[in-house]
N, C-alpha and C positions, 0 to 999 in steps of 0.2 A: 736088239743087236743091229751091228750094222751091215746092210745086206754086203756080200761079196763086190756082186758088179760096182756097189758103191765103193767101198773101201778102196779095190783095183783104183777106181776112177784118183780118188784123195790121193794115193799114194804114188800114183804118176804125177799129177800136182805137183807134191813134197818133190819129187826125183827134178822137176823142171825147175823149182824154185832153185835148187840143191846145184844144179850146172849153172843155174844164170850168175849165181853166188859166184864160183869156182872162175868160169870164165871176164865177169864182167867188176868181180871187186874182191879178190885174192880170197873169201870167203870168210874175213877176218871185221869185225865189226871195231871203228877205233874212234877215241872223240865225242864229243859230246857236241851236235849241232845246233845249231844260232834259229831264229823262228824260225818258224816254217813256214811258205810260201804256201799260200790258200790256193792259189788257182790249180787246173790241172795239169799236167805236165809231166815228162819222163816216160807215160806211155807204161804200159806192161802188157806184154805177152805181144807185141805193137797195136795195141789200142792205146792211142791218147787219153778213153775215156777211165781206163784202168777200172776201179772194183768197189764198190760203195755199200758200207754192211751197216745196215741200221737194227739195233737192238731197244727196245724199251721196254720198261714195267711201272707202270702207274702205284701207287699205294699196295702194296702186299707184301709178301713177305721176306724178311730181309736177315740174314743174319749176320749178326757181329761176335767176330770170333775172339776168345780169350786165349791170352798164351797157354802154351799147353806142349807136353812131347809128343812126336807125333811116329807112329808106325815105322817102321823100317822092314822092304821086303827084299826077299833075294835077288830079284829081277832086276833091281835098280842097285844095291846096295853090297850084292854079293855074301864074302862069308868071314868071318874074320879072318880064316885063315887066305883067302881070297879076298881084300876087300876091294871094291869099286867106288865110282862117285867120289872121291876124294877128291883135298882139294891142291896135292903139289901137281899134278898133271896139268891143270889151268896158271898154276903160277910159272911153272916151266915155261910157262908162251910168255910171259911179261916180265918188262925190266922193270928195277927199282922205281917204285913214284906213287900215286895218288890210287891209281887203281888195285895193286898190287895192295895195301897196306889196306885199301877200303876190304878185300876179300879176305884177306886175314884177321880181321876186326870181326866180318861179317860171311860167313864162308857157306853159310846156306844157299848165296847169289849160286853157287857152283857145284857145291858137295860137302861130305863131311867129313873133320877129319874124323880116323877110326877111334880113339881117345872122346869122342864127341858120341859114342854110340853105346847103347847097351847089350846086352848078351842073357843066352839063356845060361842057365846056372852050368851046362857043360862046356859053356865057351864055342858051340858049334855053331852056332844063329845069331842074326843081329834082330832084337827086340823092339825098341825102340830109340830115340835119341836121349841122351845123359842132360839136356838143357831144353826149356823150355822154346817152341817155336810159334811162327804165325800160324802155323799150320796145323793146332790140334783138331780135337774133336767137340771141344769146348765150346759151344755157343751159346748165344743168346740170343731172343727174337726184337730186332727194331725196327721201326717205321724209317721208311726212304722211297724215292724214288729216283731213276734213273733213264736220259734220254742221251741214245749216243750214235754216231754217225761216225764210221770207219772208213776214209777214203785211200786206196791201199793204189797209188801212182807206181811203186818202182818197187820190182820184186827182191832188191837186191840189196847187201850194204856194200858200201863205201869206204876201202881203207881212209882212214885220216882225214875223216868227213867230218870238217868243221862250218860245211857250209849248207845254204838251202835245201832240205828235200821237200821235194813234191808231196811226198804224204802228210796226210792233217787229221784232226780230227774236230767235232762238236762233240763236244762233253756238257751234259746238263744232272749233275749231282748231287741231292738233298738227301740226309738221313738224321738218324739222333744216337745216341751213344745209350748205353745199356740204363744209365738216369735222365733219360731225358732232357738231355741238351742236343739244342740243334746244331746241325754241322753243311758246310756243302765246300768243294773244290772248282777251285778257280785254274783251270788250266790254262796255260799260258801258251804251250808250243809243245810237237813232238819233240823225241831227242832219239837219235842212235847210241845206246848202252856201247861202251868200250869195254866190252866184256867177250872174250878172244872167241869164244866157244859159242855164244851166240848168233841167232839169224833171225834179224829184228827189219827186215826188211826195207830200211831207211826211218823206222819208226813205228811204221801201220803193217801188221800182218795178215794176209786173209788167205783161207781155202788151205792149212796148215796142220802143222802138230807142234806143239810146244811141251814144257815139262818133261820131267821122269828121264827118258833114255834119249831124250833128243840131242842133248848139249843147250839147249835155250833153255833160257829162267832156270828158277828151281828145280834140282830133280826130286823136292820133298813133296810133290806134288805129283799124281802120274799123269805121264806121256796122255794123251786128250785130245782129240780132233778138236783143231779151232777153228772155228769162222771166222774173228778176228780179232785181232789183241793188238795194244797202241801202247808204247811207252811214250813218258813225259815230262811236264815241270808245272808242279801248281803250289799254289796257295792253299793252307789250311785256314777257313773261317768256322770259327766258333761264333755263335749267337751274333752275327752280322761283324762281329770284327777278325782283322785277321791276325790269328797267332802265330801263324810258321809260315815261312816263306824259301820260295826253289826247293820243294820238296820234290825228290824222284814218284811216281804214278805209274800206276802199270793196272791197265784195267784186260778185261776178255771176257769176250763170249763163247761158251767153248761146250761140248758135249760132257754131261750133269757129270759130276764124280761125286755126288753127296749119294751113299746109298739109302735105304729107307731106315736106316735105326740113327741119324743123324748122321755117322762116321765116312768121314773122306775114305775114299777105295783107293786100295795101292794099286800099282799098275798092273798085277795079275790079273785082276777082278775089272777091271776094265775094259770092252766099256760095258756101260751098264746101261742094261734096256728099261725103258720110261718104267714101267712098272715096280723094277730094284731101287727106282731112286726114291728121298725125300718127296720130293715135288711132284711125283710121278709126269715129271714131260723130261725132254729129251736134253735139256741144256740147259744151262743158268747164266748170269752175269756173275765176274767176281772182279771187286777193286782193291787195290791192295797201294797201301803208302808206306813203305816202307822206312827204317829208320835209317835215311841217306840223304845230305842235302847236296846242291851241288851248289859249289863257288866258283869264283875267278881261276883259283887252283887246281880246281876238279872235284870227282864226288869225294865226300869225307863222311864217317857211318855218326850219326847225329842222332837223336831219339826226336819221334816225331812229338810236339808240342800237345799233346789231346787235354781233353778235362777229364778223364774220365781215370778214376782212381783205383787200384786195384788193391787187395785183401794185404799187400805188404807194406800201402805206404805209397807206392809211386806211382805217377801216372801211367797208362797203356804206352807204350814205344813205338806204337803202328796204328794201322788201322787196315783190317783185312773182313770187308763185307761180301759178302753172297747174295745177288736177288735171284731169289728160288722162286719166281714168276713171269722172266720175265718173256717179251713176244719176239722173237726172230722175223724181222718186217720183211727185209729182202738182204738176201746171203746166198752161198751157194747151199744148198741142200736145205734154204730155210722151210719153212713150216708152210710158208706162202708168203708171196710179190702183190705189194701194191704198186701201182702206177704211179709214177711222179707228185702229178698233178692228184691225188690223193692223199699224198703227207702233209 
């Protein structure tokens, strides 16, 4: 578990991050930004040098998730007769256009509708989701590895940020799909999600909580201390060529949610001490490609291009991996800091 003084410390964090928001960019995330400028710049917290989260895991273990329904708890989801997490309270924020119709297409980004949910047989409790999501409990074990480097410049979005942010990332990603074909992601640039309810930081998020009850990403995922998490734009290569291109990415390193019998934990049960988990350590990587490209237009919900063929006929639509090994090099609260001149 996470000790109190620690928690306190995080969640004074989230509150500073929470006013930089409010004060310095209407707390409203809008646009889809242009590359991203590598050097450093924008400063956070006023350090120039801002926040740099390296995560890796050499060859071990990896999993690749099959669609699958996935849990639904009180705490995030409500009741039917109460439901939450829905998704006309995020449409309410946005006009007619490309985001708006990507979330209706794809309404997981936000919530669910209650139509979208199942029930116990007295209508009291919501059970799980009525359609299959990225988010089961489904997996499989594949070979991958993973080298990433989070540099988190500017704590804050930017309305109507079409232009450079200082946040970047190294993205280095090898794995294979459940037959053994190989895959890796060609990251091109961060981006700021124009997603109303979101706090994507200009891109790169570090020292945070994302998921569940936060309003950022999915809440089919629970609320999770993050180190730090990068949206983006890459390329999907299969066996050296590339199949899909401007595909959305959203990678994190984030405190474990896989408990030990495989199953994602709702956010009751969270968080879960090294022991409760699969992996038994404290945190994992997870990558996730979701089925969204973006164009000239803006995002539009697209099925990601994979090989990989499922029990009905079609290919996977995503791709949503876990490395359940991997090393927190230097982070806030990591495991332990190498020097520089050591990496």
């Amino acid at each position: 578990m996470v000790p109190n003084d620690v928690r306190e410390s995080i969640d004074a964090a989230c509150d500073r991050r929470r006013l930089l928001q409010a004060i310095g960019a209407g707390g409203i995330a809008a646009g889809l930004g242009g590359r991203v400028a590598a050097q450093n710049g924008g400063g956070r917290s006023g350090s120039d040098a801002g926040v740099d989260v390296i995560a890796r895991q050499r060859e071990g273990v990896v999993h690749w998730s099959l669609p699958g329904k996935r849990r639904l708890g009180q705490m995030v989801f409500g009741t039917p007769e109460h439901p939450q997490a829905t998704l006309a309270p995020v449409l309410d924020l946005l006009d007619d256009g490309p985001v708006a119709t990507l979330l209706e297409e794809l309404p997981i980004l936000v919530g669910l509708p209650p139509e979208a949910r199942e029930t116990t047989g007295d209508g009291e409790a919501y059970t799980q989701t009525a359609v299959p999501t990225p988010f089961s409990d489904n997996v499989v074990r594949v070979s991958g590895e993973v080298d990433a480097r989070y540099r988190d410049r500017r704590p804050y979005d930017l309305p109507a940020s079409y232009g450079e942010s200082p946040d970047s990332v190294d993205f280095d990603i090898r794995f294979t799909d459940p037959n053994g074909a190989r895959y890796s992601l060609d990251v091109k640039h961060t981006i700021q999600p124009p997603i109303p309810t979101w706090e994507t930081g200009g891109g790169v998020v570090t020292d945070t909580w994302i998921h569940g009850t936060t309003g950022t990403e999915s809440p089919l995922l629970p609320r999770t201390y993050t180190y730090a998490a990068f949206w983006g734009i890459c390329d999907v290569v299969v066996e050296g060529d590339v199949v899909d291109e401007n595909k959305v990415v959203h990678a994190m390193t984030v405190a474990n949610m896989r408990k030990s019998d495989g199953a994602i934990a709702l956010e009751s049960e969270m968080p879960l001490a090294p022991d409760e988990t699969f992996s038994g350590q404290a945190h994992h990587t997870q990558v996730i490609v979701p089925p969204i490209t973006v164009g000239a237009d803006g995002p539009v919900h697209e099925a990601v291009n994979t090989a990989y063929q499922l029990p009905n006929g079609h290919t996977q639509p995503f791709i949503h991996l876990t490395f359940e090994e991997d090393t927190v090099v230097n982070a806030p609260f990591a495991d332990w800091s190498f020097p520089e001149s050591a990496e």
